[in-house]
Structure formats: C-alpha cells, structure tokens
C-alpha positions in Angstrom: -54.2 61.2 20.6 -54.5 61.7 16.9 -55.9 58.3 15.6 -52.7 57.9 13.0 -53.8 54.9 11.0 -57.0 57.2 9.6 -54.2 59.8 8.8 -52.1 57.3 7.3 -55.4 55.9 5.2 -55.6 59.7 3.8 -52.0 59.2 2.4 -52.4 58.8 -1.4 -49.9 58.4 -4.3 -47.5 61.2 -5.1 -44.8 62.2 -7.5 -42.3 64.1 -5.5 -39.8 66.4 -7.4 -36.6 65.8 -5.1 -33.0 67.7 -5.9 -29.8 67.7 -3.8 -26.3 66.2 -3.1 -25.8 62.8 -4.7 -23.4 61.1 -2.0 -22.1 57.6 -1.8 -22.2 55.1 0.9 -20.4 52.5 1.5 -20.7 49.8 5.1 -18.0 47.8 5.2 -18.8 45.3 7.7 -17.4 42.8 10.1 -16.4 41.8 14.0 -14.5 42.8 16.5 -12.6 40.0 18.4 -9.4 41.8 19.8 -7.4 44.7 20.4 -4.5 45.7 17.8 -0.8 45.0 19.1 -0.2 48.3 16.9 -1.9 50.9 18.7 -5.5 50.6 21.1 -7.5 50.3 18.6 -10.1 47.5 17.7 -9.2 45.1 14.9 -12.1 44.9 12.3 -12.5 41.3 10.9 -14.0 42.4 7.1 -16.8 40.2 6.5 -18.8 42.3 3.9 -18.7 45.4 2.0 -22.2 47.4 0.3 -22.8 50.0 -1.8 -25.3 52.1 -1.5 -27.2 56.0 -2.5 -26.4 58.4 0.0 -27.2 62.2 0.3 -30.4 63.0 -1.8 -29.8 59.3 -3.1 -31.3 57.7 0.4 -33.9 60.1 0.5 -35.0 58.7 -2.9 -34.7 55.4 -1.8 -36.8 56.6 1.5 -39.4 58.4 -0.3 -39.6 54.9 -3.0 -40.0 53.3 0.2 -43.3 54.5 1.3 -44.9 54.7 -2.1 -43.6 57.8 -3.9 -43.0 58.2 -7.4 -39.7 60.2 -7.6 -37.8 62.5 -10.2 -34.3 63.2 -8.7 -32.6 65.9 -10.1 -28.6 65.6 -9.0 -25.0 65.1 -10.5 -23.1 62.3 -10.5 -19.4 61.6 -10.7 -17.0 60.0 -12.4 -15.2 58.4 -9.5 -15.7 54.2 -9.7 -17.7 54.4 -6.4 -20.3 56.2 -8.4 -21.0 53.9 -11.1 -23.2 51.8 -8.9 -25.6 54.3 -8.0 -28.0 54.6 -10.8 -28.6 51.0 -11.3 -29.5 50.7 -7.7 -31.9 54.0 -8.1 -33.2 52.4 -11.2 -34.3 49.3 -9.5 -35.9 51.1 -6.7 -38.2 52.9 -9.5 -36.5 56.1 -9.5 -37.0 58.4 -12.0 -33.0 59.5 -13.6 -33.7 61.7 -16.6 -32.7 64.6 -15.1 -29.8 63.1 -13.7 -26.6 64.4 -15.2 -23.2 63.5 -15.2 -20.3 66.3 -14.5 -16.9 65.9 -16.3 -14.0 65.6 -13.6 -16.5 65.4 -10.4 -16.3 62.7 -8.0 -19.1 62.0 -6.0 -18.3 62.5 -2.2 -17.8 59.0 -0.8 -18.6 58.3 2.9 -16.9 55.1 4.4 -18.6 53.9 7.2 -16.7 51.1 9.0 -19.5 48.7 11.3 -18.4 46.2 14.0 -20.8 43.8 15.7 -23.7 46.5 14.5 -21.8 49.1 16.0 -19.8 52.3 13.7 -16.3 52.4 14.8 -15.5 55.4 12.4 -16.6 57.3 8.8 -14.0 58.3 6.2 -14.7 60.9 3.9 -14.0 61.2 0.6 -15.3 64.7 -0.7 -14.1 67.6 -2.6 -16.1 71.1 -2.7 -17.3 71.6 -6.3 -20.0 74.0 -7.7 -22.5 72.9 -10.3 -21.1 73.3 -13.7 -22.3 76.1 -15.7 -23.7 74.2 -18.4 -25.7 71.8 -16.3 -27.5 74.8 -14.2 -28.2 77.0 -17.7 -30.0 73.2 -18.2 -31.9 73.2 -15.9 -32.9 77.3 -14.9 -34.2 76.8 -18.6 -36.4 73.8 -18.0 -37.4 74.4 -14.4 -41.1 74.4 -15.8 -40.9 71.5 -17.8 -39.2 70.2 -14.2 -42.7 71.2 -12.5 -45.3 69.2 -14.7 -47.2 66.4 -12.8 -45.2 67.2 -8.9 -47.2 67.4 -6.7 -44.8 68.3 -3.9 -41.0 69.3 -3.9 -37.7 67.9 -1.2 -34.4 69.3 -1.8 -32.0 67.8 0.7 -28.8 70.4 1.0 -25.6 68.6 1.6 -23.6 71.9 0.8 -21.6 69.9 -1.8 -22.5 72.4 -4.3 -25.3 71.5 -6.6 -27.9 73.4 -5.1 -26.6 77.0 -6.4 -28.4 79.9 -5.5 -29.9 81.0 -9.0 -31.6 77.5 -9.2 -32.8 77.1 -5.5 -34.5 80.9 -6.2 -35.9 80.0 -10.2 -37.5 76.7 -8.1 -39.2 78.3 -5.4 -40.6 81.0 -7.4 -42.1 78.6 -10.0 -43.6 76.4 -7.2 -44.9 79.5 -5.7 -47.0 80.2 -9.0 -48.0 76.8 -9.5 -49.6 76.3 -5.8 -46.4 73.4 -5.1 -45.2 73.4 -1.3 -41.6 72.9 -1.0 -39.6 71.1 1.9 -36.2 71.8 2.7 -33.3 69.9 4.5 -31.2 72.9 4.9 -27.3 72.9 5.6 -25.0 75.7 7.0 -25.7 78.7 9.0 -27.5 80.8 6.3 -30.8 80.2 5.3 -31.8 82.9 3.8 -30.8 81.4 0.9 -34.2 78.9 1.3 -36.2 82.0 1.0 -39.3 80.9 -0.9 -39.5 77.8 0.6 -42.6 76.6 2.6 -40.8 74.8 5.2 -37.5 74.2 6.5 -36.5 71.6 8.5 -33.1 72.3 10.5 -32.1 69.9 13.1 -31.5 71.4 16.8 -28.1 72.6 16.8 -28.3 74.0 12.8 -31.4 76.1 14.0 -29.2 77.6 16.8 -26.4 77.8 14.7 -29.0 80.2 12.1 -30.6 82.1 14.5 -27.0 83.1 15.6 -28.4 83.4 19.4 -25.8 83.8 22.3 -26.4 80.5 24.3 -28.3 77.3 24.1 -30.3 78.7 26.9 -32.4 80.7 24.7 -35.5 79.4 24.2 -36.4 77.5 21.4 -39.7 79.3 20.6 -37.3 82.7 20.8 -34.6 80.8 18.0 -37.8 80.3 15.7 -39.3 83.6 16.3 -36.0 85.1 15.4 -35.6 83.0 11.8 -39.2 82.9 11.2 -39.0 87.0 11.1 -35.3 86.7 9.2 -36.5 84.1 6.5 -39.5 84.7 3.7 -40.7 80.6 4.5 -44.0 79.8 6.2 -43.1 77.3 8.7 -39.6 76.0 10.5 -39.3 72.3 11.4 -37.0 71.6 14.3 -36.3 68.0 14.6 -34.8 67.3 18.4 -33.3 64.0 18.1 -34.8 62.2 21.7 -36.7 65.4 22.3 -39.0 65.2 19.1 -39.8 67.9 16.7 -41.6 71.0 16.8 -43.1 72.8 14.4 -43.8 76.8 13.9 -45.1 79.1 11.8 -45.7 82.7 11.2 -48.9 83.1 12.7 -46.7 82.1 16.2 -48.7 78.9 16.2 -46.8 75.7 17.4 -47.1 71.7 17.3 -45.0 69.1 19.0 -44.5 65.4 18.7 -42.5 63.2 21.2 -40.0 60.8 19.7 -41.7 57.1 19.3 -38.9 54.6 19.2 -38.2 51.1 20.8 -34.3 51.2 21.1 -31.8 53.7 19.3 -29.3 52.0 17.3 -28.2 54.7 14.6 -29.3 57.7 13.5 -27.8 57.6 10.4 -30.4 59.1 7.4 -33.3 59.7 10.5 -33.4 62.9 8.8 -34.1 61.7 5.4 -37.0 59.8 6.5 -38.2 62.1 7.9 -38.4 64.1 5.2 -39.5 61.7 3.0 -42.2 61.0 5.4 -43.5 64.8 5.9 -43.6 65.0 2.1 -46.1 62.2 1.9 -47.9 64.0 4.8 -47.9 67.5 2.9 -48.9 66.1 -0.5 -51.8 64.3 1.2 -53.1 67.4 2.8 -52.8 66.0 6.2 -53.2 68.6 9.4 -50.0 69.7 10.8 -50.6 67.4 13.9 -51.0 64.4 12.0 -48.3 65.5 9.6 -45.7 65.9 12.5 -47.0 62.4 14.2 -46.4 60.2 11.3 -43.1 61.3 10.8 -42.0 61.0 13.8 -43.3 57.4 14.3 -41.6 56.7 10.7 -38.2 58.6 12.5 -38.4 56.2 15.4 -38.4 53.3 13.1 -35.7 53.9 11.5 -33.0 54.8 14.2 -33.9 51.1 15.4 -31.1 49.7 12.6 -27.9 50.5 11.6 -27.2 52.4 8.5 -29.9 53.9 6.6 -33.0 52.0 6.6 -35.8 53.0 4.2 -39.5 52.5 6.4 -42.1 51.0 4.3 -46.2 52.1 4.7 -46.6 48.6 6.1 -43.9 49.4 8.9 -45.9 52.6 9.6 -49.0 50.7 9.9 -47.8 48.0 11.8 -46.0 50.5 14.4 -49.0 52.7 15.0 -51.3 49.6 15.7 -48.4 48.4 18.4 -48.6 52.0 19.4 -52.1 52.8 20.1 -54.1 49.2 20.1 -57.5 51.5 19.0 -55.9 51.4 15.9 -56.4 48.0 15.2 -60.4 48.9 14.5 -60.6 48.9 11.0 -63.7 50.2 8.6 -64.3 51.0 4.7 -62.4 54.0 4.7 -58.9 51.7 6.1 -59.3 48.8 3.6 -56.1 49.9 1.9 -54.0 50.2 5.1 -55.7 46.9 5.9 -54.1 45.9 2.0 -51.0 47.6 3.2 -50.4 45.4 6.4 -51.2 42.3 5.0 -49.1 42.8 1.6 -46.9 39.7 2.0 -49.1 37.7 4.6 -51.5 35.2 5.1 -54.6 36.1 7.2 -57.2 33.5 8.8 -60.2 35.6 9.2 -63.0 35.3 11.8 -66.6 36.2 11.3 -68.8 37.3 14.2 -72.4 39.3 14.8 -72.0 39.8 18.3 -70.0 40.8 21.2 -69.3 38.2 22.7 -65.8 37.8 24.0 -66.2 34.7 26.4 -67.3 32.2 23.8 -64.6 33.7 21.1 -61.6 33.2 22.9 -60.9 29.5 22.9 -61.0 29.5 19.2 -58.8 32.8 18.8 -56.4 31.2 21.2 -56.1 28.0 18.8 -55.6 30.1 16.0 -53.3 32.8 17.4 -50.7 29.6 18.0 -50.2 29.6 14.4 -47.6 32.7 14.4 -47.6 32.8 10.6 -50.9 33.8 10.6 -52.9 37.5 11.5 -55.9 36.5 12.3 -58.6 39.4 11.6 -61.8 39.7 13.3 -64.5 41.0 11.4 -67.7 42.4 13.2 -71.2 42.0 11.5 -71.7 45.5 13.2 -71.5 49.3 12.0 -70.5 50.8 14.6 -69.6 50.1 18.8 -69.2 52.0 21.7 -65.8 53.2 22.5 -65.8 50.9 25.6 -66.6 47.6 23.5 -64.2 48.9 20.6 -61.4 48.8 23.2 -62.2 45.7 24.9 -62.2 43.7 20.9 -58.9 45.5 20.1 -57.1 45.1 23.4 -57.1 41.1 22.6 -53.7 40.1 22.0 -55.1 37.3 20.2 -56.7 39.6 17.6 -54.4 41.4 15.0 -56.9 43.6 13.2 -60.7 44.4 13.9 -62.9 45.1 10.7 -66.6 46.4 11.1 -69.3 45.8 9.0 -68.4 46.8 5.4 -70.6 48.2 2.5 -68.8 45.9 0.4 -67.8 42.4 2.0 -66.6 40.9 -1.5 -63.9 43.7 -1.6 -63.2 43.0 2.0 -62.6 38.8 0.9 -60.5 40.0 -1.9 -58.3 42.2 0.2 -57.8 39.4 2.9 -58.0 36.1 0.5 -58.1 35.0 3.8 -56.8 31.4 4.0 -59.2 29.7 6.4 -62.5 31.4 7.5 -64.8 30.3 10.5 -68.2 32.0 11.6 -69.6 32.9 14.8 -73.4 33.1 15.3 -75.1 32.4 18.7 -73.4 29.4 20.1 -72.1 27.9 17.2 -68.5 27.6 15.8 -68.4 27.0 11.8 -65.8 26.9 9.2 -66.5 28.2 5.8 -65.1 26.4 2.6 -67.1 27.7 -0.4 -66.1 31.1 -1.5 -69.8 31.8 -2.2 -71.2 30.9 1.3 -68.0 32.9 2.9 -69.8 36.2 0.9 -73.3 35.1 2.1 -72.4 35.4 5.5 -70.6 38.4 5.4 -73.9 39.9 4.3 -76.4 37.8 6.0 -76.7 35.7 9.0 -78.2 32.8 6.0 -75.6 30.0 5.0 -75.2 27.1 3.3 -72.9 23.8 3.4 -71.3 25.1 6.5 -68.6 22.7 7.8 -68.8 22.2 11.9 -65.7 23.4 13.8 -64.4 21.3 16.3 -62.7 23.7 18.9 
C-alpha cells in the first residue's frame, strides 16, 4: 500500500488557473413530519435556506479548501441569485479579476430541496447561453497574461456555454508551450473538443456515452482504448462511483484505486473534489498511484455529507492515519502534515528513548481520557524495525508517533504541546521549563524535572 501521508507531505502550494460554468446553489432545508392531504407527497417543514457557488464555483471553493491559490475565470449573471456569489468566493481567498459579468445572463440556479439530510428533489433554473463575443475576444487576447505564475490548469465543463471552442483550443495550446498540465471535467458525448488536454476525467456512464460502444458490456479497458486512440490527451480518468477510478494512458498503462468511504450520504460535487484533489496531486509531481489514492480518499470524504462539502488537508491527513495506522509514524520530512493535523488542537506530548510499551501504557491511558487532547509520542530514536513501528502506532492510545528529529526546537514549536512528560528507564517526569523540555529532546541530561505521579 502506498504510504499516503509521505505523498500528502510532498503536496506543496499551488496557484491553480481554473475556468468553467459559474452555477448557483441553493439547500433549502427542513423536516419531514407527514404526508400531504394534496397528493403523496412529503410535506417539507422550511427551516433554513443557503446560498452557495456551484459549478466551477465549488470546485474553487474545493481547491481553496485544500490549500490552493485560485484564479477563476467564469461569467456571472445578473439574476438576484447571483449577487451572492462573489462575496462568498472573496472570502474563501478566491482570485475574481478575471471574472466578468454578461449583460442579460442569468446564472443557472440549482434548487436543491433537503429533508431530515435527505434530497427530496432539485429544480433547475437554467437557460443555454454562449459566451458573449466581447468577453471571449477578452480573453483569447490575454490567454498569456492568463498563464503567468499557474502552475497547473482545471476547467470544469457544465455545457452552459462558457467554455467555447476557440478558447478551450487558444488554452491548451499555450499550456502545451509553457510545460502547464491541464485537467478536464468534461461534459457531453464529444470530447474531441478537449483535444490538447493532458487528462480528462469522465465519470462511467459519460466515458461510455464518448466511446459510443454498443453495450455496457464492453470492457472498460476497450472504452478507453477506443477514446484514447480518438482524442489527442495523454491520459483518461474514469471515476466509478463505488467502483473507484481508473486511470489510462497512451502507452496502454493502467492504475486503479478502490473507493475509501465510511457511509454514502451524497454525491453531490464528489467530482469536484476530486478534481480539485488530482490538481494538487499533479502540481506536486506525485506518481500516478499516489495521485489516484489521495483523491480517492479525499472523494470518500466527501460523499459522507450532504451537499457539497469542501475536504480540508487536515481531513486528508486525519483519514489516511484512520486508514492505514503506519501512518501515524511521523519524521522530519512530515512535520508539516504533523502542522496540518494539529492546526486547531491542543497536543500533550510524550517523550521516550526506548521501546518500552509495558511501562508506557498506564500513563498514555490517563492521558488518552482527556479526549480534547492528541497526545503524540515522540521516540528518542532514528529509525525502528517495521515490526516495533507497528506495534508503537497500533496503540489506540497514541495519536501520532514522531522519531528522532534533526531539529527538536522546530518539532516544540510545531506541537506547543500543552503538557510534556519524559520517559527514561523507569522513571515518569513532567517537564515545565521550556528550556529543559528542548534539553531532553536532545539529550538524556535534564534539569528541574517535576516527578509524575501516575
């Protein structure tokens, strides 16, 4: 198994240049307590009603989410619905100078009504209507000045008619010359239109729907054979829904990850997290196994709530410890995951220089009672064996194992651990100084130490 919380330590800053279908969505929210005497249908008790970016807009908010810096290029309406978008994309950091408003569009709304965290039914609101001239002569003539400082590109197709053909084909080819992968959410039965792209991500049913194959018998790896010889892209993503995605690419090579979720509530935006999450993966240079693994984990996360739900790098993190329990083993190179998971929390941290389970537990028990607390184990150690590494990270008592760092001070600053006791030979101690808590992470030397009293 790909150990995912290295891969996710390899996951750096990005600016992401992301265009696409601005769409609106709105939850209205409530119970159901009864039947209508009208007709068999439930009777929705209102109880709340939010606002929030849909289409490209969530995949923003998505990409935001995990630590992107994001320049959306989109339209926006003049309908009232849309008027609450850009504050909402301005407070989630959201770059809007390219965003421009079209005379006489409306935004397409989408109404979803939710009772007792269940969708009853979506209206929508949404009239066909291409880019305007103006706006695309705008941007084909700026589409360098569009480029500077991205690192990668998303467009999210909603068919809504922004993403023309002249500007999907002036993109690719800049990226192409500037060395910029591009990711694609594609929509409708033609892709060809996507040429240029370096991946393309249909779901199941819309790579079936492309490869215009007889049955759903075919074979998958036949339906990506066939588009990967029909398109000019380097690699097809074919998310599964409970199945998983698959990746291929032209040199017939294929990777597959299994879905990784706890309960499936809604699958509302899955797709725009993932997504957001393989253009993270991309920009980081990650292989295509880890790649495909983190954004499935971040996938599974998100069809656990209702609505869209934007995944944060600390619910990644926190997910692939639960996952795989190896993962909790921590060194120098994870001390900003280790930043990541703690962002928010308090920590009590526990200093030790040997293995030696037996005499640790009493106190790790004691602590572990205090829920609000992660208490992190560091080791006065290099390295273990796999054997010991599993044994120290299998203790449910223990949320994160540290070994020995090259830097302990950096290690105290990350944690600003709130309590910190010390294990050597027999002997329980709790550190108060800040100075003897940084002795004894480099030596086994201290001073003023405080007795603990188990």
């Amino acid at each position: 198994m790909v150990r995912l919380l290295k891969s996710l330590a390899r996951v750096g800053p990005c600016r992401v240049l992301l265009l696409g279908d601005l769409l609106v969505d709105v939850y209205t929210r409530g119970v159901v307590e009864r039947i209508s005497p009208e007709a068999p249908v439930p009777v929705l008790k209102v109880l709340n009603e939010t606002l929030s970016p849909g289409g490209v807009g969530n995949v923003a908010l998505s990409l935001a989410a995990l630590g992107a810096d994001v320049r959306l290029v989109a339209r926006l309406g003049s309908n009232r619905e849309s008027r609450g978008l850009v504050n909402i994309l301005q407070t989630h950091g959201v770059e809007l100078t390219w965003l421009r408003k079209q005379p006489r569009y409306h935004t397409p709304v989408k109404r979803r009504l939710i009772g007792n965290q269940q969708q009853l039914l979506r209206l929508d609101e949404e009239v066909y209507d291409p880019l305007s001239p103006s706006i695309e002569a705008d941007y084909l003539n700026r589409v360098q000045e569009l480029l500077e400082g991205v690192d990668i590109i998303a467009i999210s197709d909603y068919g809504k008619g922004f993403l023309t053909l002249p500007l999907l084909q002036h993109l690719f080819l800049a990226a192409k010359e500037r060395g910029i992968q591009t990711i694609v959410d594609p929509k409708g039965v033609d892709f060809t239109r996507y040429n240029g792209a370096t991946v393309v991500k249909p779901n199941l049913a819309e790579a079936y729907a492309a490869s215009q194959v007889s049955s759903f018998k075919v074979p998958l790896s036949e339906v990506a054979a066939i588009l990967l010889q029909r398109l000019d892209i380097e690699k097809l993503l074919i998310t599964r829904s409970a199945e998983g995605m698959t990746l291929f690419d032209q040199a017939g090579r294929s990777y597959h990850s299994s879905v990784r979720s706890k309960e499936v509530k809604d699958v509302t935006g899955a797709g725009d997290t993932v997504l957001s999450a393989l253009c993270l993966a991309y920009a980081s240079k990650l292989e295509e196994e880890e790649t495909l693994h983190i954004a499935n984990v971040a996938a599974g996360i998100a069809i656990e709530h209702v609505g869209c739900a934007h995944v944060s790098m600390q619910q990644l993190a926190e997910r692939i410890c639960l996952e795989d329990v190896d993962s909790k083993v921590l060194d120098d190179e994870n001390l900003f995951i280790l930043q990541t998971l703690m962002k928010g929390r308090q920590s009590i941290l526990v200093i030790i220089d040997k293995l030696d389970i037996l005499p640790l537990l009493p106190l790790l028990r004691e602590l572990k009672k205090r829920k609000s607390f992660q208490v992190i184990v560091y080791y006065k150690a290099r390295s273990l064996d796999e054997d010991q590494l599993h044994i120290l990270s299998s203790l449910s008592e223990i949320d994160y194992v540290v070994l020995q760092s090259q830097n302990p001070q950096n290690l105290y600053e990350v944690l600003s651990p709130v309590e910190t006791y010390y294990l050597v030979s027999k002997e329980k101690h709790r550190l108060h100084d800040r100075r003897d808590i940084i002795t004894a992470l480099y030596h086994n030397t201290l001073k003023s130490l405080v007795e603990y009293q188990a």
